[in-house]
C-alpha atoms as one frame of an Amber mdcrd trajectory, in Angstrom:
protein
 -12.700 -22.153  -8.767 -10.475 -19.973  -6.809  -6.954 -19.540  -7.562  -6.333
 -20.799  -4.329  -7.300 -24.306  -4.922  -4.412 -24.685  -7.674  -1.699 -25.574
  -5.080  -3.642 -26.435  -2.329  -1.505 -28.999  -1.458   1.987 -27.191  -1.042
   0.177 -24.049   0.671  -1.125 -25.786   2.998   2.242 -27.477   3.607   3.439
 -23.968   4.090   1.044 -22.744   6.463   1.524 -26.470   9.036   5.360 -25.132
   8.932   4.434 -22.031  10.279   1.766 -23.329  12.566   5.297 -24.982  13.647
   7.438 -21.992  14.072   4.678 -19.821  16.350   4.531 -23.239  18.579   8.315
 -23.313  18.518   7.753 -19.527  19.679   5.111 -20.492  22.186   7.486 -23.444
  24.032  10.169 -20.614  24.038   8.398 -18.053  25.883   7.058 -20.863  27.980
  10.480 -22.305  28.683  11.817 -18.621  29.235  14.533 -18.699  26.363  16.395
 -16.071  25.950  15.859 -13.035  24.393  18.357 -13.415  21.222  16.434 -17.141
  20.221  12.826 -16.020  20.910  13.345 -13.035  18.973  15.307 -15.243  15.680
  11.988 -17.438  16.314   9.630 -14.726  15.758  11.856 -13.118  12.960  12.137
 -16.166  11.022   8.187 -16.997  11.070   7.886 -13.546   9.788   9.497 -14.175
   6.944   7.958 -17.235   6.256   4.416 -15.475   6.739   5.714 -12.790   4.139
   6.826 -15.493   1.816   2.878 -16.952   2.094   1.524 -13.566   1.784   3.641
 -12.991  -1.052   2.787 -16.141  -3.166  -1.038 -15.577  -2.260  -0.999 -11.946
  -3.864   0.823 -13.267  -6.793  -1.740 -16.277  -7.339  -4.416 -13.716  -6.840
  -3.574 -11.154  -9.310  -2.548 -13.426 -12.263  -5.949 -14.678 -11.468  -7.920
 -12.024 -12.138  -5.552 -10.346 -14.452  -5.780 -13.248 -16.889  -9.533 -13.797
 -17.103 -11.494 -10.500 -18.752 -14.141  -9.436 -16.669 -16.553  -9.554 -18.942
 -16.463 -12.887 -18.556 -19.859 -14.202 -16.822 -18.320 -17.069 -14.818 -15.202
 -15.111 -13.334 -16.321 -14.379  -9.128 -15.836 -10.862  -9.814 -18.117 -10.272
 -12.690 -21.093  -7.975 -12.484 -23.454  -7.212 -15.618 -22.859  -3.842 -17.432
 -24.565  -0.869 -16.079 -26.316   1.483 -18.088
């Protein structure tokens, strides 16, 4: 199961408000807003892509910090070389 999968729900929440902001960029530069807006637009979906980047790296290291890779069913676990 991939970490991923835990809070499927809310992330992908997160990622249909962002889909929002880039279209609320896209109507801006097709409406020919000004400079100041388009550019708070772009700024402020930044920060929410950081935020998802953020909470995906988090999720993803506790994940495989917290299961030993010797353990057989973790995705990243190879057999022992000799």
């Amino acid at each position: 199961m991939s970490h991923t999968t835990k809070n499927k729900k809310r992330t992908l929440a997160r990622v249909r408000r962002i889909k929002g902001q880039v279209e609320a960029i896209e109507r801006a530069l097709e409406g020919e807003s000004e400079c100041e807006d388009i550019l708070q637009l772009v700024a402020s979906c930044r920060g929410a892509l950081n935020g998802l980047m953020a909470e995906l790296i988090e999720g993803h290291c506790a994940f495989m910090c917290s299961v030993p890779r010797t353990n057989p069913s973790h995705p990243s676990w190879k057999p022992p070389t000799s």
